[in-house]
C-alpha positions in Angstrom: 0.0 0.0 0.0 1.2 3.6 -0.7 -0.2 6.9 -0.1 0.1 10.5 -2.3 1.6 9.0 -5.6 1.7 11.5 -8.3 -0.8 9.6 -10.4 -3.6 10.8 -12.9 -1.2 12.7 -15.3 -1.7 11.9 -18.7 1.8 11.2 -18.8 4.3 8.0 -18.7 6.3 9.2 -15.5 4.8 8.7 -12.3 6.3 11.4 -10.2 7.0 14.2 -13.0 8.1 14.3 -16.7 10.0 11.4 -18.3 13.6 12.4 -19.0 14.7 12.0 -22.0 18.4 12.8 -23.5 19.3 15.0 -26.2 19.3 11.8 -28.8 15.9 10.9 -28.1 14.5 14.5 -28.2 15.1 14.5 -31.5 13.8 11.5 -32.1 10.6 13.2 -30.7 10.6 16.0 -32.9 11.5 13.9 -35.9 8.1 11.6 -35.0 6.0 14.9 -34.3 3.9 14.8 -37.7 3.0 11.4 -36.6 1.9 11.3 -33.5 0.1 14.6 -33.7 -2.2 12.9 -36.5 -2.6 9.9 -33.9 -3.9 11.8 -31.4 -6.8 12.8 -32.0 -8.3 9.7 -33.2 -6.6 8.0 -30.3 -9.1 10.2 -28.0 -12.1 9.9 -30.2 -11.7 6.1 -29.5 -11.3 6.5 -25.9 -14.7 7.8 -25.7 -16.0 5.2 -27.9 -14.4 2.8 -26.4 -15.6 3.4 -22.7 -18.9 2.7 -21.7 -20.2 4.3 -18.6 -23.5 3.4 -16.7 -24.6 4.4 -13.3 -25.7 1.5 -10.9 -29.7 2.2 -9.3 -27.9 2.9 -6.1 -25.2 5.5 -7.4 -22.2 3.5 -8.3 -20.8 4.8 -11.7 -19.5 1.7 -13.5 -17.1 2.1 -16.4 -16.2 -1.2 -18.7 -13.7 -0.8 -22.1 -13.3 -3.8 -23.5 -9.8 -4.4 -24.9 -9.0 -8.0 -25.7 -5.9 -8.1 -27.2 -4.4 -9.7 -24.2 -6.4 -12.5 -22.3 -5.7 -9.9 -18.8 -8.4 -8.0 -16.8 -7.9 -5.0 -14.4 -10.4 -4.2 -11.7 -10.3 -0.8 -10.0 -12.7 0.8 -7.3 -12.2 4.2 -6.6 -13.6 6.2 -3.9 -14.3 9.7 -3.9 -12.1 10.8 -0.9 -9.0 11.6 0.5 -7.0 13.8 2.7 -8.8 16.9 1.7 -11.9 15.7 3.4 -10.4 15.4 6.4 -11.4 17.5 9.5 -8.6 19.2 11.5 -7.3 16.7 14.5 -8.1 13.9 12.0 -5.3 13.9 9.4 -4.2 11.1 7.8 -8.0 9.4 8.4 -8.3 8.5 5.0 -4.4 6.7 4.5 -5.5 4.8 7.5 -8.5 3.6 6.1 -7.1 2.4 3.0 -4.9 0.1 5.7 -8.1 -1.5 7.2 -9.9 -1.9 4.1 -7.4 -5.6 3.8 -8.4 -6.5 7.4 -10.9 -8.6 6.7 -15.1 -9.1 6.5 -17.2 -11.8 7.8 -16.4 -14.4 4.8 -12.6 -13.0 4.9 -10.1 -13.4 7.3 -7.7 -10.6 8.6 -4.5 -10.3 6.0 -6.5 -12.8 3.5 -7.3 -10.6 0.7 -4.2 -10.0 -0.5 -3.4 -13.9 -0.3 -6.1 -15.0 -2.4 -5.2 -12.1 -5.0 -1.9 -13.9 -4.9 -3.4 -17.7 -4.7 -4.9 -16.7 -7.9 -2.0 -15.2 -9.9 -3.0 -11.7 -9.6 -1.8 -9.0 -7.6 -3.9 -5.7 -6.0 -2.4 -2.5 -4.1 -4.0 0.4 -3.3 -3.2 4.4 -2.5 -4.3 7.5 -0.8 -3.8 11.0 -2.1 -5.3 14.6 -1.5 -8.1 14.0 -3.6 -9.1 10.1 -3.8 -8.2 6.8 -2.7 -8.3 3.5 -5.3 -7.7 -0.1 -5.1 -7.1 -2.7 -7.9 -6.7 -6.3 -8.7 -4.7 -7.5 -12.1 -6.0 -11.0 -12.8 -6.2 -13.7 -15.7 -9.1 -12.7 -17.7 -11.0 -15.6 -16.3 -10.0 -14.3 -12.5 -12.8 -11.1 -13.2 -15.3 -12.3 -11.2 -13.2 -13.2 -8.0 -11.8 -9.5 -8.2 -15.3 -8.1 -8.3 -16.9 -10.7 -5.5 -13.4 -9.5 -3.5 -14.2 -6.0 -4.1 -18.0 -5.8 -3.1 -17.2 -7.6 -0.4 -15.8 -5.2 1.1 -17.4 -2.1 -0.1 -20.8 -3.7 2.1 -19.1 -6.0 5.1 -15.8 -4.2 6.0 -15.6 -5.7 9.7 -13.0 -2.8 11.3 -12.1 -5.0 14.4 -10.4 -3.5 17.6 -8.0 -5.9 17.9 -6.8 -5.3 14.0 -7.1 -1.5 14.1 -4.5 -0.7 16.9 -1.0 -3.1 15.4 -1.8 -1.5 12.0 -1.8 2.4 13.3 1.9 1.4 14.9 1.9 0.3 11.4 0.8 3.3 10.1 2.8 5.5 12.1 6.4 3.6 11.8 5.5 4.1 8.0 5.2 7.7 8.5 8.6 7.8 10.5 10.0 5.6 7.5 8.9 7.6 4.2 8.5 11.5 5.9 10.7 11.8 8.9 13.8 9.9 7.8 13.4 11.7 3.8 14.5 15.1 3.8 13.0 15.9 0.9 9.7 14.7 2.1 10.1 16.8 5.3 10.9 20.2 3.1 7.5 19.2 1.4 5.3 19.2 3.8 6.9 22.2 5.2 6.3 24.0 1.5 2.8 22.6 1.4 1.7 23.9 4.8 3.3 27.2 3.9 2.0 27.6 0.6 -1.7 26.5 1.9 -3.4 28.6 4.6 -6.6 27.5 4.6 -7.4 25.0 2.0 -7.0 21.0 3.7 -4.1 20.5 0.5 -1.6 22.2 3.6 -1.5 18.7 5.5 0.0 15.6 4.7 -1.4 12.9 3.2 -0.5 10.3 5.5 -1.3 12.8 8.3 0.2 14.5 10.9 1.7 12.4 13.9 -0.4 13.0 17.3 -3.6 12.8 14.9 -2.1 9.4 13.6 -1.8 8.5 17.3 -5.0 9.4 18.1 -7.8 7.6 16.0 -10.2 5.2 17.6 -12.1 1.9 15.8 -14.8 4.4 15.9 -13.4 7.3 13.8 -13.0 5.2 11.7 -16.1 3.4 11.3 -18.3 7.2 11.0 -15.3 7.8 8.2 -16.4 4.3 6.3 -19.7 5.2 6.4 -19.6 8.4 5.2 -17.3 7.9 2.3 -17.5 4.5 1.5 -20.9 3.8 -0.1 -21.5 3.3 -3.8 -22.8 6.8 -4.7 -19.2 8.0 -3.6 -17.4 5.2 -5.8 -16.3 4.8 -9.5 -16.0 1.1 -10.6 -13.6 0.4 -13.4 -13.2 -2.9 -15.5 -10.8 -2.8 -18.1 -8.9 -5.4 -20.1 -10.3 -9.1 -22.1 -14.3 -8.8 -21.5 -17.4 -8.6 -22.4 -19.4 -5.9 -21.1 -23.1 -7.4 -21.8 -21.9 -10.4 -20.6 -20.3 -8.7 -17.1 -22.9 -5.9 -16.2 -25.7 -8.1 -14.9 -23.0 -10.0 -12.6 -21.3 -6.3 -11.7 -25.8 -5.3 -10.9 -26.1 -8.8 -9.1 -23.0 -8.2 -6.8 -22.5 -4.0 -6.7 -26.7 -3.2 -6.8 -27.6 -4.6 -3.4 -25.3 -2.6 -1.8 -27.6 0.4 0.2 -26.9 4.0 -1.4 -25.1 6.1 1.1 -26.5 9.4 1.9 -24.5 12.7 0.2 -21.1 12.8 2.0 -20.8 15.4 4.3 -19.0 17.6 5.6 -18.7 19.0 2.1 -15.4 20.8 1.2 -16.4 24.6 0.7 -13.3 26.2 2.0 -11.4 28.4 -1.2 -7.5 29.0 -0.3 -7.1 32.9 -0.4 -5.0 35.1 -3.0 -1.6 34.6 -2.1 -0.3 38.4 -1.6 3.2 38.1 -1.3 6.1 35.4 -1.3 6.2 33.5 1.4 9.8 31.3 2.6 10.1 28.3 4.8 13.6 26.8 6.2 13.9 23.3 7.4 16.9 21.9 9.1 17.8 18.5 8.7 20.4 15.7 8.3 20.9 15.0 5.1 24.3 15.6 2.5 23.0 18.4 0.4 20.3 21.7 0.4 17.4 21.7 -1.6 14.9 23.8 -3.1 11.2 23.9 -3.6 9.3 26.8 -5.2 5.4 26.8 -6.1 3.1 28.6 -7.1 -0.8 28.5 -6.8 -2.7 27.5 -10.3 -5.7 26.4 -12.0 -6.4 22.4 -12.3 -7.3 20.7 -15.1 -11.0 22.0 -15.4 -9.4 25.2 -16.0 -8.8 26.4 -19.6 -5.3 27.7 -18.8 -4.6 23.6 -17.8 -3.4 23.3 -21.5 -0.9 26.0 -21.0 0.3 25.3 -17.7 1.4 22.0 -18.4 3.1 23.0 -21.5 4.9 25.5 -19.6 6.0 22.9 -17.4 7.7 20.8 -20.5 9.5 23.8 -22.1 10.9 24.5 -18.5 11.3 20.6 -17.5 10.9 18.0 -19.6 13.7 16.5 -20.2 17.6 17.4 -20.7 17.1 20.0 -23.2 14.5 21.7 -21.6 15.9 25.2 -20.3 16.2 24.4 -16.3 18.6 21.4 -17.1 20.7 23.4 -19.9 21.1 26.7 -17.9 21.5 25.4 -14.5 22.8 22.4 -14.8 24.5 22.0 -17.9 25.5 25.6 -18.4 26.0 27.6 -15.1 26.7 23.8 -13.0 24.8 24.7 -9.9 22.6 21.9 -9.1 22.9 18.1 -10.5 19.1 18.6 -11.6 16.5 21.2 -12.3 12.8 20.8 -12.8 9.5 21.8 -13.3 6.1 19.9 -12.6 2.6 21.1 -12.7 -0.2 19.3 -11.1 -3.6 19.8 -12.4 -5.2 16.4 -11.0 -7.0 17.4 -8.2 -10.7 18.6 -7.2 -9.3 22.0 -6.5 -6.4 24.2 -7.9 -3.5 23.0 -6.7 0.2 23.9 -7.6 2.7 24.5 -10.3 6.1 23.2 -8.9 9.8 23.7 -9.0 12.7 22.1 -7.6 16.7 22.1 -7.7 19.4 20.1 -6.1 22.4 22.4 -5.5 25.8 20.7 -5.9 28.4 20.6 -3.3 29.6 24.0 -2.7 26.2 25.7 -4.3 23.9 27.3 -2.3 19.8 26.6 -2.7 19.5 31.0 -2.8 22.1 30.7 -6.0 19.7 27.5 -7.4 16.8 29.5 -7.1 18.0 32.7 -8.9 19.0 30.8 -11.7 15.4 29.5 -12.0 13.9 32.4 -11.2 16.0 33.8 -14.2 14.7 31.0 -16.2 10.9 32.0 -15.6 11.9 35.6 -15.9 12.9 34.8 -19.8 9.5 32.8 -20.2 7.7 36.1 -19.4 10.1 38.4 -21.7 9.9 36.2 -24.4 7.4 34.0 -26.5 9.0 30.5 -26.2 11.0 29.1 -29.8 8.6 27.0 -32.3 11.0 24.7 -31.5 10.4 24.4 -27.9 6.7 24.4 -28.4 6.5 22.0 -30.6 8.9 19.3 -28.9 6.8 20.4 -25.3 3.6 19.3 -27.7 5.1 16.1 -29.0 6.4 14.7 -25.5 3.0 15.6 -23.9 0.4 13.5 -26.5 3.1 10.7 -27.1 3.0 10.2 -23.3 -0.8 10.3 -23.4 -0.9 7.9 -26.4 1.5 5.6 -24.2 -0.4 6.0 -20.9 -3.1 4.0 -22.8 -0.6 1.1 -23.5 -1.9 -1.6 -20.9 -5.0 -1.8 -19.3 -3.8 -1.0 -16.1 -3.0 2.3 -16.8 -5.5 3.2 -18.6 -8.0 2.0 -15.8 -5.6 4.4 -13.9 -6.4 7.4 -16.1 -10.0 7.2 -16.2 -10.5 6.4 -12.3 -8.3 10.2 -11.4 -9.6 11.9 -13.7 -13.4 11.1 -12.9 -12.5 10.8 -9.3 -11.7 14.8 -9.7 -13.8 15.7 -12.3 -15.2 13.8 -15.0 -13.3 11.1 -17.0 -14.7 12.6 -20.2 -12.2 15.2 -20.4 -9.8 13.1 -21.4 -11.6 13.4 -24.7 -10.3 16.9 -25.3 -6.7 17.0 -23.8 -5.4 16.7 -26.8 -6.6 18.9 -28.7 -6.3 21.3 -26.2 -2.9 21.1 -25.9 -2.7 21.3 -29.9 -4.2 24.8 -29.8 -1.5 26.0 -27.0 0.5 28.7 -28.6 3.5 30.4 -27.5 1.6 33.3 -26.7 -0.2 30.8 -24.2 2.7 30.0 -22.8 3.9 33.6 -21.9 0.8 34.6 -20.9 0.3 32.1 -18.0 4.0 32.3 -17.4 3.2 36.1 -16.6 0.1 35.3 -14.6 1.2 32.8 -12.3 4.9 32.5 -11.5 4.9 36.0 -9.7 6.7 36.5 -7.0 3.8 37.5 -4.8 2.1 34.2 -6.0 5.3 31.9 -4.8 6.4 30.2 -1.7 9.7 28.9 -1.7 11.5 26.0 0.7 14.9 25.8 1.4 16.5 22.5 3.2 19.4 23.4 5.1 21.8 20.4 6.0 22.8 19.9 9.7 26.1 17.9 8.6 29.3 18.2 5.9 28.6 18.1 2.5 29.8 14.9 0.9 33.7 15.2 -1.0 33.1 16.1 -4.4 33.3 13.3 -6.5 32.1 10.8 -3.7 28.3 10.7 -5.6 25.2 12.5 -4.6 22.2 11.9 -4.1 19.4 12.4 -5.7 16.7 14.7 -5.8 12.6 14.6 -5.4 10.1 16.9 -6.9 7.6 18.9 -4.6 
């Protein structure tokens, strides 16, 4: 189980842009022509090829049948994550996700994943800011089993006392593991609870520690109820099917499950104009600095979306881009430079930067040469050159995020978990129409200093020798 991956890009990287080196960004240019004429039937045939129907008691069910591998992938998706968390509660939802393999009355504690396994599949599942999913990979012939697994415990979850209390040690020495012992993941949750004042996006995922300490059997019981009922839930079946044959057994097993009433409390609370830059310092063990800056943005409901995340290629994607060849390659401050915007999420999130500063560097010196790097963006309308390879790297990762089943179960279950899966439909033809003007525009509208927050680690022990290796970096 994991919690906050960066999932739901249209994109083959999870985590941030694909790198790619100088040979194989001209590769991507050379293939432009094609895969720009691709594209767009591509997306016409994703929404041909999905077919969407809504259960009597709420659950939307989406089926694409794709049988040109005898493999199925079942996802459930619910509707919730750490943003619907109340304050003294954090981490409620990552919690959850824990218990959900704890067993029901015709399922033993720690036997779910075991009889995934028995029967040559495998399942996981994650927690982010805005949702939390679980899947099963089977054998084509294995869909039913992944479906009678996953109503299962949508309706019976049992929550037991004595199986709650070992996993939140669990929960909390996972914590400790993957924030408290990774600087980088302690300089961002420092950035996101500076850069969010109000909004619940300013907390972690996986929560904080004395809330973690603090949940009782029935917190969590009130949160499965709330969140967990089939009007809250997107079902996904992709993969070697037949969807007349699998709806009436998906109605036989899914129906009979009671409609939950309209989860509440509802998220209403809007994060306030940011009116100046605001600067966070963390001190911690670790070899190296690093720097976070971000800025508040639009998320992929947004017409600007298109812009943004082409922004984000000119600036990051890959070694060509212009943070690797000025700061890294050229002015040899930071062994890596990039950009990231996130648009997958129910409310507008961030537009990211990041730079690890080489021995003898400082993170101040990192950030100016970015900063310089934006700067230019804003003077100057962006080359053809750069547009066009920004254009080419986005929609051939979108075509190739629709290579297996898996990930394309994956696509449609965060982007209707946020908004609507439909969208999809258009992203590529709204990137198409991005122009360099775009670019600039919402280069000049949003990475404004008074619209920034920047975090700065500060390591409390020597620098490693040069030449000894470094280590490596991790996007906001």
């Amino acid at each position: 189980m994991s919690y906050e991956p960066r999932a739901g890009y249209p994109r083959l990287a999870v985590g941030g842009h694909e790198r790619r080196g100088f040979l194989l960004c001209a590769v991507t240019v050379a293939v432009g022509l094609f895969i720009m004429s691709a594209v767009p039937s591509l997306a016409a045939s994703l929404a041909d090829r999905v077919f969407e129907t809504t259960l009597g008691n709420g659950l939307k069910v989406l089926l694409v049948e794709e049988p040109k591998a005898p493999v199925v992938t079942i996802h459930v998706w619910y509707k919730v994550g750490s943003r619907n968390e109340q304050i003294g509660k954090t981490g409620i939802s990552h919690m959850l996700e824990h218990m959900m393999f704890k067993g029901t009355p015709s399922i033993g504690p720690k036997q779910f994943s075991l009889i995934v396994q028995r029967n040559g599949g495998q399942d996981n599942a994650h927690t982010t800011s805005d949702y939390t999913a679980y899947y099963e990979d089977f054998a084509a012939d294995r869909v039913l089993l992944g479906l009678e697994l996953e109503a299962d415990r949508m309706a019976h979850l049992l929550l037991d006392e004595k199986e709650f209390l070992p996993e939140r040690q669990v929960v909390i020495e996972e914590r400790r593991l993957r924030i408290e012992d990774q600087p980088a993941n302690v300089l961002g949750e420092a950035m996101r609870a500076t850069a969010f004042l109000a909004h619940p996006y300013r907390w972690p995922v996986i929560g904080w520690p004395s809330d973690i300490e603090g949940y009782t059997r029935d917190d969590l019981v009130r949160y499965f109820r709330t969140y967990y009922a089939p009007n809250n839930a997107t079902l996904i079946v992709a993969g070697d099917i037949k969807k007349d044959d699998l709806l009436p057994k998906i109605q036989a097993l899914f129906g009979k499950i009671p409609r939950g009433p309209a989860p509440l409390p509802r998220v209403i609370t809007l994060e306030p104009p940011q009116r100046g830059e605001r600067r966070v310092y963390v001190k911690k063990d670790a070899e190296l600095p690093l720097l976070f800056a971000v800025y508040h943005v639009p998320n992929l409901t947004h017409p600007d979306s298109f812009a943004l995340d082409v922004l984000a290629y000119v600036l990051g994607g890959g070694q060509s881009a212009r943070l690797h060849q000025q700061v890294v390659y050229e002015k040899r401050l930071a062994s890596y430079a990039s950009a990231d915007y996130s648009g997958v999420h129910v409310d507008p999130y961030l537009f990211g930067l990041s730079g690890g500063p080489l021995p003898g560097k400082t993170a101040e010196e990192v950030a100016q040469a970015i900063f310089a790097e934006i700067e230019r963006v804003q003077r100057e309308p962006v080359t053809d050159r750069e547009l066009q390879k920004a254009k080419n790297q986005i929609e051939s990762e979108f075509i190739f995020a629709q290579d297996s089943v898996h990930r394309l179960a994956n696509l449609l279950g965060a982007w209707e978990s946020v908004a609507s899966w439909r969208l999809l439909a258009g992203y590529p033809d709204g990137i198409r129409k991005v122009t360099a003007a775009d670019v600039q525009r919402v280069a000049k509208q949003y990475l404004t200093p008074d619209n920034r927050t920047v975090a700065i680690l500060i390591p409390t022990k020597a620098a490693a020798p040069a030449g000894s290796g470094q280590p490596g970096g991790s996007k906001p």
